[in-house]
C-alpha positions in Angstrom: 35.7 -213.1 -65.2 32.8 -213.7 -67.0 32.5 -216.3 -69.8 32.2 -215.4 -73.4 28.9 -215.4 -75.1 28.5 -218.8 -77.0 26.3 -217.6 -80.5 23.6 -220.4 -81.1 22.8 -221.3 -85.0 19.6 -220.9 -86.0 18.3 -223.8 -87.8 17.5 -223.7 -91.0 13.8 -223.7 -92.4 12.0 -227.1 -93.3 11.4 -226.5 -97.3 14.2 -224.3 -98.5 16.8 -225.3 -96.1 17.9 -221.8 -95.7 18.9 -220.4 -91.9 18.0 -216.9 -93.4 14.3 -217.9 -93.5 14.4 -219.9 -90.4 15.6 -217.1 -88.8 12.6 -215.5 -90.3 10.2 -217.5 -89.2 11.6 -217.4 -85.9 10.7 -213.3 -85.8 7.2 -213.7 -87.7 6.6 -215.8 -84.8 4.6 -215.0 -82.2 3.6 -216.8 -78.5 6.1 -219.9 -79.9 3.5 -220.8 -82.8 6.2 -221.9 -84.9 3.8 -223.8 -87.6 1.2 -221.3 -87.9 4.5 -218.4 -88.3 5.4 -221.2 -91.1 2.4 -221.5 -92.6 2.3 -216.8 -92.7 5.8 -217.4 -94.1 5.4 -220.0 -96.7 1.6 -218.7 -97.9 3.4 -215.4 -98.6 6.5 -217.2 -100.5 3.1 -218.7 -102.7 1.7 -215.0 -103.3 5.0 -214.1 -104.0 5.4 -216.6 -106.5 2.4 -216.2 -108.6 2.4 -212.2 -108.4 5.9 -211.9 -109.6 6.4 -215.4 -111.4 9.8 -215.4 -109.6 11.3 -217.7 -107.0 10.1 -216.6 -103.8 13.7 -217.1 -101.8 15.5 -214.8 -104.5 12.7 -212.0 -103.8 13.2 -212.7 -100.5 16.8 -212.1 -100.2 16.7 -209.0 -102.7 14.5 -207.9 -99.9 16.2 -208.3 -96.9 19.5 -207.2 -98.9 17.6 -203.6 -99.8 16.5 -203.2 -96.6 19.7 -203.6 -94.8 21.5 -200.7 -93.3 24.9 -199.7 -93.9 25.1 -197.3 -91.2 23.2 -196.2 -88.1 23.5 -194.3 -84.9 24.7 -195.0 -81.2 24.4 -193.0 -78.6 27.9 -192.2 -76.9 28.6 -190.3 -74.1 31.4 -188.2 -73.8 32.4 -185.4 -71.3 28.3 -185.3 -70.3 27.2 -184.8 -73.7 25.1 -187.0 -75.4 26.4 -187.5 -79.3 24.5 -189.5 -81.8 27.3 -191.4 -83.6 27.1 -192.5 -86.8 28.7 -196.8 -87.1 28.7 -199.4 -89.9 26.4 -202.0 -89.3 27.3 -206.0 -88.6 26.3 -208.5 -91.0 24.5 -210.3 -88.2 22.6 -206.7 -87.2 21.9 -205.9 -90.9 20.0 -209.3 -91.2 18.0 -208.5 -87.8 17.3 -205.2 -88.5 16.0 -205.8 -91.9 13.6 -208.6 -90.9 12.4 -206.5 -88.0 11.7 -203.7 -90.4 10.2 -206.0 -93.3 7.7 -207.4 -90.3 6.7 -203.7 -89.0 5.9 -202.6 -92.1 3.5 -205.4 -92.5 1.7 -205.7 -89.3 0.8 -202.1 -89.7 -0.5 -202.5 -93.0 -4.6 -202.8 -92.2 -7.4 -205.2 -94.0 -5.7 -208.3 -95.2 -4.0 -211.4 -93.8 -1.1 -211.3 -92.0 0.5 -213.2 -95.5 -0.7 -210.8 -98.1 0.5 -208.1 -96.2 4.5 -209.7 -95.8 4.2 -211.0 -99.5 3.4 -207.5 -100.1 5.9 -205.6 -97.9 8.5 -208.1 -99.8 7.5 -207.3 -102.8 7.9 -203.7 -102.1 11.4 -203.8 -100.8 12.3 -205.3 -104.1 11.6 -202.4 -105.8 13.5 -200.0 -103.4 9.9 -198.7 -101.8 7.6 -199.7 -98.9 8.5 -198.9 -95.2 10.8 -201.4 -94.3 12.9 -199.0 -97.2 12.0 -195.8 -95.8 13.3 -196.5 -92.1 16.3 -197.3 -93.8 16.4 -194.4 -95.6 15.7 -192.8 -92.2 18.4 -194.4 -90.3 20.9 -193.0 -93.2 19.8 -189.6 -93.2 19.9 -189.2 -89.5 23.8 -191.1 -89.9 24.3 -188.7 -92.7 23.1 -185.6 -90.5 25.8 -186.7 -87.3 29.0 -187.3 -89.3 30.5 -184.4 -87.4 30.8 -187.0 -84.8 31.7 -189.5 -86.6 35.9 -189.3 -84.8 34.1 -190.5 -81.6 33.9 -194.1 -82.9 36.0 -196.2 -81.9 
């Protein structure tokens, strides 16, 4: 019998002591240079700061929060049929799914550094818009449009 899968923590970030950012940091990432990730990270937080005259971790969570999921689809198969089926999403998922989006939307964004761009795809999600949003608003609709198969979940 196979052994249980044993979650690791991630640690929490270096100037706001906050494992939501570390975790962040972790995704913005890229060919394990952590310190220049940091330095995208904590450049944008500054932007942040002086565009919005806010603090930069409460943007940041009002981000992530609005572009968290409630619901999504998984495929199930049932009787050789295929069914999109709509699910809540975990915390844990929510989190993931959110930063992955957040980062998308800002390394397709063209002209500027790879800061400006996250400060301003953070920014955006504040306010409900960018396209870290809009996926979620995809992901709801297409939940939205399967409910009929909604009784397949278990």
């Amino acid at each position: 019998m196979r052994r249980a899968y044993k979650k690791h923590k991630a640690q929490p970030d270096s100037v706001y002591n906050d494992t939501a950012i570390g975790q962040f940091i972790n995704k913005v990432m890229k060919d394990g240079k952590k310190t220049t990730a940091q330095r995208i990270v904590y450049d944008a937080f500054e932007i942040i700061k002086n565009k919005t005259k806010k603090e930069p971790v409460e943007i940041f969570r009002l981000a992530i929060e609005n572009a968290s999921p409630l619901l999504e689809v998984k495929p199930k198969r049932i009787g050789g049929a295929t069914y999109q089926v709509p699910m809540e999403v975990r915390g844990e998922r929510k989190l993931a799914l959110a930063t992955k989006w957040i980062l998308d939307g800002a390394r397709a964004k063209k002209g500027k550094s790879m800061a400006e761009k996250l400060a301003q795809e953070l920014i955006d999600c504040t306010n409900n818009e960018g396209s870290a949003i809009k996926k979620k608003n995809d992901t709801h609709r297409m939940a939205e449009a399967n409910k009929a198969f909604a009784h397949f979940a278990r």
